[in-house]
PDB file of N, CA, C, O and CB in Angstrom:
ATOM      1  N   UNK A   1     -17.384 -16.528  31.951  1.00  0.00           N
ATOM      2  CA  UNK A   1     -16.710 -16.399  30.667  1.00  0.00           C
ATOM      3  C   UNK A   1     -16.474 -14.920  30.382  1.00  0.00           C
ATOM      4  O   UNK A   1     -17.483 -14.333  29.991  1.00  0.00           O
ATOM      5  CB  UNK A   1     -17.539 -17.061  29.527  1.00  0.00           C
ATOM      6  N   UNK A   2     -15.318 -14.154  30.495  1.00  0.00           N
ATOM      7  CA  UNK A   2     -15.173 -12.969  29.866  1.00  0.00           C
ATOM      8  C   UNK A   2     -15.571 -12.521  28.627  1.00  0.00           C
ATOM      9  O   UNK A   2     -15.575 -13.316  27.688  1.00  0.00           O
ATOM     10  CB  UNK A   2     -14.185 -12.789  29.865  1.00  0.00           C
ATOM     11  N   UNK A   3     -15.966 -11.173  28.446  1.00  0.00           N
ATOM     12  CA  UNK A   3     -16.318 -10.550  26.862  1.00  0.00           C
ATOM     13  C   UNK A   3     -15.585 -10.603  26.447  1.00  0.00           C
ATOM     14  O   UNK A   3     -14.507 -10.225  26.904  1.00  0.00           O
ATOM     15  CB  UNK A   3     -16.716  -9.406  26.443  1.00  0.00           C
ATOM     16  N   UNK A   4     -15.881 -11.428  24.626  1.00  0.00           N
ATOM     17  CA  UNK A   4     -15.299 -10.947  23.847  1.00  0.00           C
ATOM     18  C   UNK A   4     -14.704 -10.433  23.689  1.00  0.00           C
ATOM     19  O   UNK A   4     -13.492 -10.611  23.573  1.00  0.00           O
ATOM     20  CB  UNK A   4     -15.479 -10.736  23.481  1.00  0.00           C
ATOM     21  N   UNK A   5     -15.645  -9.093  23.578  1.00  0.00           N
ATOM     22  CA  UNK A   5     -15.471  -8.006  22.616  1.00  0.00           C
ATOM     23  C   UNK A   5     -14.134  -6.769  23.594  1.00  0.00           C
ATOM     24  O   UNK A   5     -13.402  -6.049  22.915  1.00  0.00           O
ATOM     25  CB  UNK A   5     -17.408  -7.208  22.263  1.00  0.00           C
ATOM     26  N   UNK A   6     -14.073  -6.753  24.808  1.00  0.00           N
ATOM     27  CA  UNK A   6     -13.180  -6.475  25.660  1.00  0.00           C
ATOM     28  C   UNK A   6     -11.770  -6.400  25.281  1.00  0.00           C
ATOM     29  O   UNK A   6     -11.206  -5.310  25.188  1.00  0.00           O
ATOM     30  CB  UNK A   6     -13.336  -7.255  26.538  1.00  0.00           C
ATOM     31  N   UNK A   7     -11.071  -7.705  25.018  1.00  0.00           N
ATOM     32  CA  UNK A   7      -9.949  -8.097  24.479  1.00  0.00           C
ATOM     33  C   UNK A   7      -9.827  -7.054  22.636  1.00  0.00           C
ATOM     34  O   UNK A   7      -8.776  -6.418  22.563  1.00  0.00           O
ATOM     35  CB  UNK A   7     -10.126 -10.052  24.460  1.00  0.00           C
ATOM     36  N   UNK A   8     -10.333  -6.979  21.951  1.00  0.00           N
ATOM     37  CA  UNK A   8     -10.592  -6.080  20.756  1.00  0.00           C
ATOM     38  C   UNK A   8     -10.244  -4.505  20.892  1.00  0.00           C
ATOM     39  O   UNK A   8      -9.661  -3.680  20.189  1.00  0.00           O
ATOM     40  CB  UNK A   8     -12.095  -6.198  20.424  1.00  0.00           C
ATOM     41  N   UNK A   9     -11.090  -4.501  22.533  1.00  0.00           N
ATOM     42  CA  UNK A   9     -10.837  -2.852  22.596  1.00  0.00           C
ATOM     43  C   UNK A   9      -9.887  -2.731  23.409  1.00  0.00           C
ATOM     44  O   UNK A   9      -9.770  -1.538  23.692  1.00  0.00           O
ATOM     45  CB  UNK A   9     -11.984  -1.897  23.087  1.00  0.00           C
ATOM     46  N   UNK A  10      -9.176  -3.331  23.910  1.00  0.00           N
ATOM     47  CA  UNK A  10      -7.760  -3.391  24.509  1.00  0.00           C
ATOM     48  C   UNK A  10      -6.389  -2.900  23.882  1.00  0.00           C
ATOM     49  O   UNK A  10      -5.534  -2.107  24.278  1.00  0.00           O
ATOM     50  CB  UNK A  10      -7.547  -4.686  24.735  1.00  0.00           C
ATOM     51  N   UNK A  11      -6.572  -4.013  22.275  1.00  0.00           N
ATOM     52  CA  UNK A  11      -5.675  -3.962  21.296  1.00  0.00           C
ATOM     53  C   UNK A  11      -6.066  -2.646  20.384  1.00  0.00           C
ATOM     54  O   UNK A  11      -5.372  -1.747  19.909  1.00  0.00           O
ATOM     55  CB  UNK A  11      -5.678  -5.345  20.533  1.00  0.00           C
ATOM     56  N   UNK A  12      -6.900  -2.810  20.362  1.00  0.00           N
ATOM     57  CA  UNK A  12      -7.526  -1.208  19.403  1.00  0.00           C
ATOM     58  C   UNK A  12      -7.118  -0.349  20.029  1.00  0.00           C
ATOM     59  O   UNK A  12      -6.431   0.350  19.284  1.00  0.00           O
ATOM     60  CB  UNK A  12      -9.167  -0.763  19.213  1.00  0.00           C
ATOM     61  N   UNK A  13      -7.141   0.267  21.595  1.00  0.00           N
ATOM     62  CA  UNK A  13      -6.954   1.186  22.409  1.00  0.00           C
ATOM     63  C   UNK A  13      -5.401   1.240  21.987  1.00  0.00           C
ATOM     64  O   UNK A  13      -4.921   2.010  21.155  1.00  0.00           O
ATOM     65  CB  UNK A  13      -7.435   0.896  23.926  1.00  0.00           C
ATOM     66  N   UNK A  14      -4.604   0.100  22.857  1.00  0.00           N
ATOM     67  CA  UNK A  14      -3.229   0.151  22.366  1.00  0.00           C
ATOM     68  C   UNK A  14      -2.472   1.346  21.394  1.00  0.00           C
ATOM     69  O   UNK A  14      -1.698   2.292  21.545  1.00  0.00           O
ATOM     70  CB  UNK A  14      -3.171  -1.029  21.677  1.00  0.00           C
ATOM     71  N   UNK A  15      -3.363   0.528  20.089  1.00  0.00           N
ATOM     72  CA  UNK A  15      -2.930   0.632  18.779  1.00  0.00           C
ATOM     73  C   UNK A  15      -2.983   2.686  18.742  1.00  0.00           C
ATOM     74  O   UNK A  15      -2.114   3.495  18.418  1.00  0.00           O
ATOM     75  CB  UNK A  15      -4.220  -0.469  17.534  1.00  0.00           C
ATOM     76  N   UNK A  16      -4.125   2.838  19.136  1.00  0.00           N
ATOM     77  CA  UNK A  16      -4.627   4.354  19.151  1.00  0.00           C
ATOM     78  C   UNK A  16      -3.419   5.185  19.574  1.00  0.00           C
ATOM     79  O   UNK A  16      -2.654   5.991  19.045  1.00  0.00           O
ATOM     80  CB  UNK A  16      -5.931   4.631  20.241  1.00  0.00           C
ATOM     81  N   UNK A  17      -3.619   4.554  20.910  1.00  0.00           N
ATOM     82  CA  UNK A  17      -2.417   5.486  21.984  1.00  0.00           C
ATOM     83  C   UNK A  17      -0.635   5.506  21.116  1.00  0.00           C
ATOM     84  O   UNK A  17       0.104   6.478  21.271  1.00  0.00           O
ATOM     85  CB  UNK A  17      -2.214   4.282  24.016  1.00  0.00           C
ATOM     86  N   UNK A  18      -0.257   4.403  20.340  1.00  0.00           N
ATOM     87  CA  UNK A  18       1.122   4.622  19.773  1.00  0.00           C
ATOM     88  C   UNK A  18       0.908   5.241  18.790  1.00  0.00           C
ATOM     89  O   UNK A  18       2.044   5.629  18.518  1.00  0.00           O
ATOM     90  CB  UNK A  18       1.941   3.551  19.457  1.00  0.00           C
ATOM     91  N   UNK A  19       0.024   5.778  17.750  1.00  0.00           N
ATOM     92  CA  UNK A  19      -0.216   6.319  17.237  1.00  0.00           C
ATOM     93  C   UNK A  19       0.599   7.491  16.442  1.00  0.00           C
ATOM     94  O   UNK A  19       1.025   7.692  15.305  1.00  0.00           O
ATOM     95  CB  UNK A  19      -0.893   6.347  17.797  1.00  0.00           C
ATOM     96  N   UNK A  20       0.561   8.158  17.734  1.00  0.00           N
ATOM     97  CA  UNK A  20       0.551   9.467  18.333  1.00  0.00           C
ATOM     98  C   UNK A  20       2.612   9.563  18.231  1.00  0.00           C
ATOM     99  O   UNK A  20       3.148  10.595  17.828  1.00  0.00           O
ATOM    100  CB  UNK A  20      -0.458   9.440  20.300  1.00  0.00           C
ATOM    101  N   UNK A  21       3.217   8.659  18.550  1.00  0.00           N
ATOM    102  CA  UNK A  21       4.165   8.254  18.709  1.00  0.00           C
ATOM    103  C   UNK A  21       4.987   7.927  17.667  1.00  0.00           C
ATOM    104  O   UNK A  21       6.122   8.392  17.553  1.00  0.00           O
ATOM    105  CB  UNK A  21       3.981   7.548  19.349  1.00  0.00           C
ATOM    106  N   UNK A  22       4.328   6.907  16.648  1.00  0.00           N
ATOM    107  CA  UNK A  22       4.891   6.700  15.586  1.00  0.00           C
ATOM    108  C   UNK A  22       5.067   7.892  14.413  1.00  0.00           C
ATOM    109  O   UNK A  22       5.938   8.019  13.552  1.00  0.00           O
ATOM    110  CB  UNK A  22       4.236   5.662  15.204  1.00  0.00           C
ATOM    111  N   UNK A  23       3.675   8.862  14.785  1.00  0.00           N
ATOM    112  CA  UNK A  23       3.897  10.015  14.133  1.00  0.00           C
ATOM    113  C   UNK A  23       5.235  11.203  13.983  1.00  0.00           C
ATOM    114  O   UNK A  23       5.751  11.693  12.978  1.00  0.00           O
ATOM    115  CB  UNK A  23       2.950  10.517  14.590  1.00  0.00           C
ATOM    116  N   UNK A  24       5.502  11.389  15.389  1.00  0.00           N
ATOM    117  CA  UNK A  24       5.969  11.430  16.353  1.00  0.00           C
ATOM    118  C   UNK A  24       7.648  11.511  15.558  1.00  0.00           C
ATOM    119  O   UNK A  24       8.412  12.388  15.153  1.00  0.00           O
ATOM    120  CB  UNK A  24       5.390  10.250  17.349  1.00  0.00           C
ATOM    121  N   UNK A  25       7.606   9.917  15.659  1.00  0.00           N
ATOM    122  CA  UNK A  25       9.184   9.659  15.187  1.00  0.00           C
ATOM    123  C   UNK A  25       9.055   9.980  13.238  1.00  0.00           C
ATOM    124  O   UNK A  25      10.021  10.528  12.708  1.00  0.00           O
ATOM    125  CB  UNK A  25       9.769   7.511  15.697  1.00  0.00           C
ATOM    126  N   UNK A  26       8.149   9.691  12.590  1.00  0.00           N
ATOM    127  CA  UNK A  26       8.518  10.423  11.389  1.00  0.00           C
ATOM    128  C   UNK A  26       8.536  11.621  10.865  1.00  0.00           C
ATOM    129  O   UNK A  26       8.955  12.029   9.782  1.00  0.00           O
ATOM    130  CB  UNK A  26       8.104  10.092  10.741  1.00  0.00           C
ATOM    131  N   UNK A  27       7.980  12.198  11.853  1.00  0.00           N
ATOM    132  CA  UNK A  27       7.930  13.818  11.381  1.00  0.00           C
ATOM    133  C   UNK A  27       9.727  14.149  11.737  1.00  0.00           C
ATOM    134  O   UNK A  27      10.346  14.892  10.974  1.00  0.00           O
ATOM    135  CB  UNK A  27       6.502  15.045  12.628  1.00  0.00           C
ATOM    136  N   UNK A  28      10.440  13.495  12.984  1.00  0.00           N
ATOM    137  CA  UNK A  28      11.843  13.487  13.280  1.00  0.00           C
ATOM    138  C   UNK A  28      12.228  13.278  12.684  1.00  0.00           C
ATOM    139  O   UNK A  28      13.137  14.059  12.400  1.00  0.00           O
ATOM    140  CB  UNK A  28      12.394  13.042  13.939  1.00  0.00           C
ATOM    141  N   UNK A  29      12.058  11.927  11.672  1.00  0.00           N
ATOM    142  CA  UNK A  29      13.225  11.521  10.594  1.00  0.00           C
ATOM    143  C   UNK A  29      13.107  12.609   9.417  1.00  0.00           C
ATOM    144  O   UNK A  29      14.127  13.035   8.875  1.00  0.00           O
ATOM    145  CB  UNK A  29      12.989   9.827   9.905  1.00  0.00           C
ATOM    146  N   UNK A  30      11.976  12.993   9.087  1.00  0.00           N
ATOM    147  CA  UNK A  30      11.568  13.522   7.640  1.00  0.00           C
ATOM    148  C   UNK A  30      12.255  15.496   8.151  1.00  0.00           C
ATOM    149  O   UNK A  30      12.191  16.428   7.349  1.00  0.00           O
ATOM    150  CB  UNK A  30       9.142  13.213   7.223  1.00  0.00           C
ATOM    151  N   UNK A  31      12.696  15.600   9.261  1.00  0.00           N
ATOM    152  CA  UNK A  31      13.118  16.805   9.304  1.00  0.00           C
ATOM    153  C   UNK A  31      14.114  17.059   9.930  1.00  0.00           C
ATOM    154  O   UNK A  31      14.408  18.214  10.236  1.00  0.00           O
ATOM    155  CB  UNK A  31      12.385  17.481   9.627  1.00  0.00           C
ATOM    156  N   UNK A  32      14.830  16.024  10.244  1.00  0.00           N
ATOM    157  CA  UNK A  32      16.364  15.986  10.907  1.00  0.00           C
ATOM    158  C   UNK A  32      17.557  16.094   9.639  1.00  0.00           C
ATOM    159  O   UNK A  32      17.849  15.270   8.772  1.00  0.00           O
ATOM    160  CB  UNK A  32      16.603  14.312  11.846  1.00  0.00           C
ATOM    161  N   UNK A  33      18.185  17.662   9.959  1.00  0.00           N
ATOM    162  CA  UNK A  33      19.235  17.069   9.166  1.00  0.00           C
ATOM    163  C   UNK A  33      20.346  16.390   9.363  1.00  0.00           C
ATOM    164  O   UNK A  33      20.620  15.710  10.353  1.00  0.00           O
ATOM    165  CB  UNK A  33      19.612  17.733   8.641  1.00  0.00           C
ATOM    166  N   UNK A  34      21.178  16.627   8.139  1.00  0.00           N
ATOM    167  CA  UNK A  34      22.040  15.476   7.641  1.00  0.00           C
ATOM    168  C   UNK A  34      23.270  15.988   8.821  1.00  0.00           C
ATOM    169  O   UNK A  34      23.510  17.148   9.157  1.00  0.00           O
ATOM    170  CB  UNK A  34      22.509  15.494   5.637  1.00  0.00           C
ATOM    171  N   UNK A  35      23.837  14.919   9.234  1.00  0.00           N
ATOM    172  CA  UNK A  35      25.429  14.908   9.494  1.00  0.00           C
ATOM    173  C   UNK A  35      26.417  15.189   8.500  1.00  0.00           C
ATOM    174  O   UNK A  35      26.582  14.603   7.430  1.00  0.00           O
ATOM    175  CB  UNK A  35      25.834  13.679   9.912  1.00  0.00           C
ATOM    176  N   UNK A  36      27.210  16.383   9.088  1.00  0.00           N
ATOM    177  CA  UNK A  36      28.725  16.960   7.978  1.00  0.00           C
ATOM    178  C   UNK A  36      30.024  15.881   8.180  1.00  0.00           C
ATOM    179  O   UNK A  36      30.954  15.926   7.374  1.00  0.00           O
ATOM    180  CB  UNK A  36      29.514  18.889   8.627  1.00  0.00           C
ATOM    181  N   UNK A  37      30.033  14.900   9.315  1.00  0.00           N
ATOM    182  CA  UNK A  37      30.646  14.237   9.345  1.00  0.00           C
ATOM    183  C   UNK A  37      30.923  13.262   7.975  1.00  0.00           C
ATOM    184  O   UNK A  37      30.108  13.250   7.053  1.00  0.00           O
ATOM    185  CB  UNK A  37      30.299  13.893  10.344  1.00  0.00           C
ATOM    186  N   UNK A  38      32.350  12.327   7.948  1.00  0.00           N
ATOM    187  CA  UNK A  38      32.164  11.869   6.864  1.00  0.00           C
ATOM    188  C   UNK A  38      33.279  10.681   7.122  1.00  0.00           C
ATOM    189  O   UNK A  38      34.254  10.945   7.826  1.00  0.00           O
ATOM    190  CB  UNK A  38      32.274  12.928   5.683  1.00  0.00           C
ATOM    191  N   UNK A  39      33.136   9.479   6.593  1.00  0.00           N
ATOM    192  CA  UNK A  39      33.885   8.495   6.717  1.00  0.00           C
ATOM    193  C   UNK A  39      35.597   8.883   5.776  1.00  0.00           C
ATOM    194  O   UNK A  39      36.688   8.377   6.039  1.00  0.00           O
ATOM    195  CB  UNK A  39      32.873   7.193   6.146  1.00  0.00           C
ATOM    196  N   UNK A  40      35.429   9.437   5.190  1.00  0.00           N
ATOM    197  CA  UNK A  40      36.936  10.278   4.377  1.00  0.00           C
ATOM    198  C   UNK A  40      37.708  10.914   5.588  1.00  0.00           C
ATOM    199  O   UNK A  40      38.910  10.673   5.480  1.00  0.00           O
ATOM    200  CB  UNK A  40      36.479  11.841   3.080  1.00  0.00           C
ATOM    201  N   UNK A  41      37.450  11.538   6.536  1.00  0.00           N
ATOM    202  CA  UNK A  41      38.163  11.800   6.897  1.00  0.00           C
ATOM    203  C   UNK A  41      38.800  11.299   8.153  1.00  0.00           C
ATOM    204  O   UNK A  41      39.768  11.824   8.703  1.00  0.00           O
ATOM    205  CB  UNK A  41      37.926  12.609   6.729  1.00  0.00           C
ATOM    206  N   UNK A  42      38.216  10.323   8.518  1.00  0.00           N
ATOM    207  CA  UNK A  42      38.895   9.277   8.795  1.00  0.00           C
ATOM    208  C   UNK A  42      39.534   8.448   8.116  1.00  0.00           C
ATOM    209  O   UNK A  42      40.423   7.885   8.756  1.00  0.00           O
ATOM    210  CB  UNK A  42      38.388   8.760   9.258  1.00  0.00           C
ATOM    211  N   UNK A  43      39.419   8.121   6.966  1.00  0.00           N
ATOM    212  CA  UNK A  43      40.314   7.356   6.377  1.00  0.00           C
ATOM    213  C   UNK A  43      41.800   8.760   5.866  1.00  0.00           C
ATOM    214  O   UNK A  43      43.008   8.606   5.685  1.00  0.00           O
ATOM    215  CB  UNK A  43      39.308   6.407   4.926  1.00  0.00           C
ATOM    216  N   UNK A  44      41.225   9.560   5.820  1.00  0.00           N
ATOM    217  CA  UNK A  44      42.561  11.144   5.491  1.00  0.00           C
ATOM    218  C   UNK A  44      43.305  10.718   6.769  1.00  0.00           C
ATOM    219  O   UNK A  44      44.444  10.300   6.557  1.00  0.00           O
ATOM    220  CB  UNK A  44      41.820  13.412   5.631  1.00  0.00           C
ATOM    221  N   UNK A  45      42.860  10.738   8.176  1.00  0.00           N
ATOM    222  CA  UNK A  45      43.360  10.884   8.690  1.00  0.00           C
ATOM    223  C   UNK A  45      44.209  10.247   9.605  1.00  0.00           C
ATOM    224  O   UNK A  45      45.026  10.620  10.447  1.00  0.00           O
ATOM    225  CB  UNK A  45      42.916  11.324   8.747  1.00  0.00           C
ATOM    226  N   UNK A  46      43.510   8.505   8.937  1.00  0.00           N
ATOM    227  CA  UNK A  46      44.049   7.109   9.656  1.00  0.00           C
ATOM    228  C   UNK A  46      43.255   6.946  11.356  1.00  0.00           C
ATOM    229  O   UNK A  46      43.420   5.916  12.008  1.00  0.00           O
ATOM    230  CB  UNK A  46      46.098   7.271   9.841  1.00  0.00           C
ATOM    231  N   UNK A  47      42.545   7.939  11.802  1.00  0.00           N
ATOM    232  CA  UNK A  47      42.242   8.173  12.879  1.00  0.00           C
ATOM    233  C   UNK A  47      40.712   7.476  13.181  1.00  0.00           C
ATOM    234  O   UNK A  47      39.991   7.668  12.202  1.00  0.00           O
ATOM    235  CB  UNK A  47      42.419   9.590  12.996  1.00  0.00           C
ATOM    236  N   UNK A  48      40.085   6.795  14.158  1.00  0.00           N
ATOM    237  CA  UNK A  48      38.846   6.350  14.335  1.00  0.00           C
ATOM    238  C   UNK A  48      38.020   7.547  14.563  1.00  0.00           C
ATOM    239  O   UNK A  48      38.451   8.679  14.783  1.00  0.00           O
ATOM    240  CB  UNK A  48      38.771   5.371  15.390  1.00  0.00           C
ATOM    241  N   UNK A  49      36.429   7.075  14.466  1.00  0.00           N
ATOM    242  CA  UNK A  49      35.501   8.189  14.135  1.00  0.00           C
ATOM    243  C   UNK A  49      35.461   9.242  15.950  1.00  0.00           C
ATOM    244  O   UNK A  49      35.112  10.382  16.256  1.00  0.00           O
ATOM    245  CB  UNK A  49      33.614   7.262  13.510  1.00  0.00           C
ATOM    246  N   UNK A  50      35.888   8.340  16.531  1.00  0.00           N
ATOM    247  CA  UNK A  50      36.000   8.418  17.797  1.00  0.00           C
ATOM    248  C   UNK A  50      36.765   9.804  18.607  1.00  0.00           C
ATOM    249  O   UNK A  50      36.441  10.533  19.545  1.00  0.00           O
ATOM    250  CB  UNK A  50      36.637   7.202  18.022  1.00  0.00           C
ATOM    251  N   UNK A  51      38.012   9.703  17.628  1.00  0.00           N
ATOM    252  CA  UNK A  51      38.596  10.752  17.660  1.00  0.00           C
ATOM    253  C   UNK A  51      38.462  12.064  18.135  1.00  0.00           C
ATOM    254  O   UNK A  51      39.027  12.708  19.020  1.00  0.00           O
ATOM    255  CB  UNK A  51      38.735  10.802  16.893  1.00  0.00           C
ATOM    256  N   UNK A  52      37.586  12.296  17.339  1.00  0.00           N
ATOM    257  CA  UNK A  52      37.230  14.010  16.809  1.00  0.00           C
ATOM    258  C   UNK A  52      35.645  13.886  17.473  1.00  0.00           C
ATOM    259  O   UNK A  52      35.200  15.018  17.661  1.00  0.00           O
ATOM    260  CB  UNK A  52      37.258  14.423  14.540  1.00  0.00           C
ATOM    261  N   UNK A  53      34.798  12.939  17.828  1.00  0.00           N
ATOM    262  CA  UNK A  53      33.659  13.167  18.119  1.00  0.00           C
ATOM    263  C   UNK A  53      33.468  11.825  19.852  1.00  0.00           C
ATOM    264  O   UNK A  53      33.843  10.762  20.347  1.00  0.00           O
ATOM    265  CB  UNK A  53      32.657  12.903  16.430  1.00  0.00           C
ATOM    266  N   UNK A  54      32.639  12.981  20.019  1.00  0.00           N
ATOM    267  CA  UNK A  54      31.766  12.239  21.616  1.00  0.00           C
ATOM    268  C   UNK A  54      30.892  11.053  20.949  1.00  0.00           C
ATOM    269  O   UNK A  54      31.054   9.838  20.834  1.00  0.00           O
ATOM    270  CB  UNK A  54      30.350  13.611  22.659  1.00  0.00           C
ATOM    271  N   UNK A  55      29.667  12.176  20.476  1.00  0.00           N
ATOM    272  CA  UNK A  55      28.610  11.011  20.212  1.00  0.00           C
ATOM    273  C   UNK A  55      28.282  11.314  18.836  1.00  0.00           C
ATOM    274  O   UNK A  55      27.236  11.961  18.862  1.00  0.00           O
ATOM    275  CB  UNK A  55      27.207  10.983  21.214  1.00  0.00           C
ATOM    276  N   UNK A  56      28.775  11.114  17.360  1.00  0.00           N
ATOM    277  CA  UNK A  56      28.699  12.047  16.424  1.00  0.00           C
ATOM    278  C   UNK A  56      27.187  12.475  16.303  1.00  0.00           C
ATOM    279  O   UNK A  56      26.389  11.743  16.889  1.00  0.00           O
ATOM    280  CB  UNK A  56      29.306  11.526  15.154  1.00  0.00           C
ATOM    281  N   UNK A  57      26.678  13.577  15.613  1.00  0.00           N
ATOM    282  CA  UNK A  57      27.698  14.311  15.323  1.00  0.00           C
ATOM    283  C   UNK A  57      28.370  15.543  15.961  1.00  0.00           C
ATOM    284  O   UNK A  57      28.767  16.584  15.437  1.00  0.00           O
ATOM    285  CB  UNK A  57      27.433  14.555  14.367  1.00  0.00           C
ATOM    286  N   UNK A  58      28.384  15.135  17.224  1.00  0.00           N
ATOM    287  CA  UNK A  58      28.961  16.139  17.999  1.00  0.00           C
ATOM    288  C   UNK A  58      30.491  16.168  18.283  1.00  0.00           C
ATOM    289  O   UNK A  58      30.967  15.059  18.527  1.00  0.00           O
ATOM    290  CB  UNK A  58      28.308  16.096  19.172  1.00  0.00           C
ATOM    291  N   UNK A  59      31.395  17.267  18.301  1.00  0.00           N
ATOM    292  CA  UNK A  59      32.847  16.972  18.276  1.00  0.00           C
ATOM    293  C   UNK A  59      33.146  17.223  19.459  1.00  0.00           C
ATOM    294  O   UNK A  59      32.777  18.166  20.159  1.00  0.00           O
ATOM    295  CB  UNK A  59      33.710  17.673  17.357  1.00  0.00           C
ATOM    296  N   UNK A  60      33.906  16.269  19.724  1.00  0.00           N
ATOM    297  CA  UNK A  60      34.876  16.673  21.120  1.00  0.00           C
ATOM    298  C   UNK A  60      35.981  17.692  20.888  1.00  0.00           C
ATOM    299  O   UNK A  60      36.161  18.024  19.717  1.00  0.00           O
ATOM    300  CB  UNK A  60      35.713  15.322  21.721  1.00  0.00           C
ATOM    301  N   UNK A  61      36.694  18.201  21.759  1.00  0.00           N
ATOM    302  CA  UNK A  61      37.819  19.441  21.719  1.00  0.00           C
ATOM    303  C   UNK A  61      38.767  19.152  20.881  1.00  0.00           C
ATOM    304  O   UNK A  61      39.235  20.064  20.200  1.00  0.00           O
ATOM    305  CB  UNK A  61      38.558  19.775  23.022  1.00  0.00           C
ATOM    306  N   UNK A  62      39.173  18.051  20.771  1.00  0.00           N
ATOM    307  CA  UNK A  62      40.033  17.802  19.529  1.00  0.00           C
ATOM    308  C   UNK A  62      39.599  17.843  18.376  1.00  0.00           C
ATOM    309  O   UNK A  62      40.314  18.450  17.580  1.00  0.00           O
ATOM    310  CB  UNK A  62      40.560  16.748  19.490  1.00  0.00           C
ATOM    311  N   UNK A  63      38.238  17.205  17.817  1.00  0.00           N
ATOM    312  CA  UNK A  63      37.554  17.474  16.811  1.00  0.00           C
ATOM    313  C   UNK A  63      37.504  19.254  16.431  1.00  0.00           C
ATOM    314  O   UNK A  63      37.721  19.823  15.361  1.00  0.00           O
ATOM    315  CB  UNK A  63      36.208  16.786  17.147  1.00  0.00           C
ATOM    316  N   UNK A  64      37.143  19.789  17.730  1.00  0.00           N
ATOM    317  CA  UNK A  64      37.071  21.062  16.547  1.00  0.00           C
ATOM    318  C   UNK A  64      38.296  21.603  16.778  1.00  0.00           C
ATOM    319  O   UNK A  64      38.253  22.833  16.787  1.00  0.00           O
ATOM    320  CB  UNK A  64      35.824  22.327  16.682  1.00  0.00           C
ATOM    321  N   UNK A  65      39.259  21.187  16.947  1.00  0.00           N
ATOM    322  CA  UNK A  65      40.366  21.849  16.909  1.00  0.00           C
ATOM    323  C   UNK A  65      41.045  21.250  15.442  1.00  0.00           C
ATOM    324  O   UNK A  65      41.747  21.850  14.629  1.00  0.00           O
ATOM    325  CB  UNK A  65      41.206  21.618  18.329  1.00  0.00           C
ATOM    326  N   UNK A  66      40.664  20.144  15.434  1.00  0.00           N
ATOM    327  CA  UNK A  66      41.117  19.420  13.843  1.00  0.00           C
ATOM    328  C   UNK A  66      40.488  20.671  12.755  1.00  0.00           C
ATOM    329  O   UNK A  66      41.074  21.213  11.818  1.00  0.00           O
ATOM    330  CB  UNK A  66      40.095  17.462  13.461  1.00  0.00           C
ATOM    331  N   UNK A  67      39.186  20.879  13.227  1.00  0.00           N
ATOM    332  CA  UNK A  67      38.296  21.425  12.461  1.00  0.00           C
ATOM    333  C   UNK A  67      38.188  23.103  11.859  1.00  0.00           C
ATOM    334  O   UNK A  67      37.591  23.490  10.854  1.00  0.00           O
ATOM    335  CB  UNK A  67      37.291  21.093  13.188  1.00  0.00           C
ATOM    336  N   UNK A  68      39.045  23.970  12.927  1.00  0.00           N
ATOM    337  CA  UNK A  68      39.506  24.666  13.173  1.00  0.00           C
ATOM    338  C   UNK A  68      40.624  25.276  12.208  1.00  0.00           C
ATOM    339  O   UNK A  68      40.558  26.323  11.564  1.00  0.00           O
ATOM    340  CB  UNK A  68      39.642  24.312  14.124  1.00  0.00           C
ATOM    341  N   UNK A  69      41.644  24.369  12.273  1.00  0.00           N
ATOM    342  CA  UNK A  69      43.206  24.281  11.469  1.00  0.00           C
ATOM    343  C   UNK A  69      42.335  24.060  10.071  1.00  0.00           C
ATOM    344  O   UNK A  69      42.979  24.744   9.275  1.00  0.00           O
ATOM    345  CB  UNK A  69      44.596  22.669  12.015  1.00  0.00           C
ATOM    346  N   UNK A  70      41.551  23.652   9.550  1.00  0.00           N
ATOM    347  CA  UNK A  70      41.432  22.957   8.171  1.00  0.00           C
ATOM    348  C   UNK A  70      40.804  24.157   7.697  1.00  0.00           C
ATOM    349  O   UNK A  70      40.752  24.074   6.469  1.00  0.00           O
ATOM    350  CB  UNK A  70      40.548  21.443   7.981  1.00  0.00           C
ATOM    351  N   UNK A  71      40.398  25.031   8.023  1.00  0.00           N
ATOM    352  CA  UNK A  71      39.742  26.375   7.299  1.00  0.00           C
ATOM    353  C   UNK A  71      40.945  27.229   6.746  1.00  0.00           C
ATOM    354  O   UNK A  71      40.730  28.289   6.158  1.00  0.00           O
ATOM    355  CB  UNK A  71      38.793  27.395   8.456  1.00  0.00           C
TER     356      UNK A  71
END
């Protein structure tokens, strides 16, 4: 018959080790800033978000060339 108590410190261990991880990702959220991107200007421009950006919020060459002219 296996221990118990074994199976307990398995899940406890688990739990320990993500820990570390979950911390991890909120200290990321609580200090990432905001995206300048904005759903307006796609609708200004009739154009998908796609357009002007790779993976937002990063712009592809056309994006900052849009971005560029508007200053």
């Amino acid at each position: 018959m296996p221990n118990a108590g074994t199976k307990g410190v398995v899940v406890g261990g688990a739990a320990k080790a993500a820990a570390p991880l979950w911390m991890a990702i909120a200290m990321i959220m609580l200090v990432s800033g905001q995206a300048m991107a904005t759903p307006a200007i796609a609708q200004k421009t009739g154009q998908q978000c796609g357009t002007c950006h790779t993976t937002p919020p990063t712009l592809n060459d056309y994006g900052k060339k849009y971005k560029d002219e508007q200053k």
